[in-house]
C-alpha positions in Angstrom: 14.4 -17.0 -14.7 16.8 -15.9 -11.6 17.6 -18.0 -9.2 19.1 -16.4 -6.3 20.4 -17.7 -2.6 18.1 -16.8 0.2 18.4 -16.7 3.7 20.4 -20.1 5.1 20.6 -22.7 2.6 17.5 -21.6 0.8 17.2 -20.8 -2.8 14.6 -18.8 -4.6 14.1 -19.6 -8.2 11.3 -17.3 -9.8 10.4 -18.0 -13.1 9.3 -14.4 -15.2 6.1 -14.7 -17.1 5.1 -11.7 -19.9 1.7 -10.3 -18.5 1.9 -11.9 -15.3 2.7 -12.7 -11.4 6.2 -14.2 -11.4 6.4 -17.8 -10.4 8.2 -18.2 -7.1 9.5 -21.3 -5.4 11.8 -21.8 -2.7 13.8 -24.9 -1.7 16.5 -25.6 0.4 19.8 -27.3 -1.0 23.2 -26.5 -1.1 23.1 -27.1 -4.8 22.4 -24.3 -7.3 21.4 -26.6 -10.2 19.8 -29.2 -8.1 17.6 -26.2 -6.5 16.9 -25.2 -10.1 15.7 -28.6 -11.6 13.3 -29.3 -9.0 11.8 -26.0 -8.7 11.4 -26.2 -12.5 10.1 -29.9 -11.6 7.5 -28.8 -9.3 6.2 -26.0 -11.5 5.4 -28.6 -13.9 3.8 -30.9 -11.8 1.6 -28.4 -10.9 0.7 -27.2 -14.2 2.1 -23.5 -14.2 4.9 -24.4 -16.9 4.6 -27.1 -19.8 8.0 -28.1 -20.1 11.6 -26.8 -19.4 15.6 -27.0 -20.5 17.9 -27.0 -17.8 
């Protein structure tokens, strides 16, 4: 997983998947963790990941 800043107060988290598309999701936050957990929140949500550690 990277999470990186993007343009303004946007970050991009992408979560790496072995043998497939990476899983991007960008929110905007000042926080780095914040930005983080709820990217990781939403993945879930919407069924792309089955659980996560932050």
């Amino acid at each position: 997983m990277t999470v990186d800043k993007d343009l303004g107060g946007n970050w991009a988290v992408a979560v790496i998947v072995p043998s497939a598309a990476p899983l991007i999701v960008k929110l905007q936050g000042n926080d780095k963790e914040k930005a983080t957990k709820g990217a990781l929140e939403i993945l879930q949500k919407v069924g792309k990941i089955d659980r996560f550690e932050v």
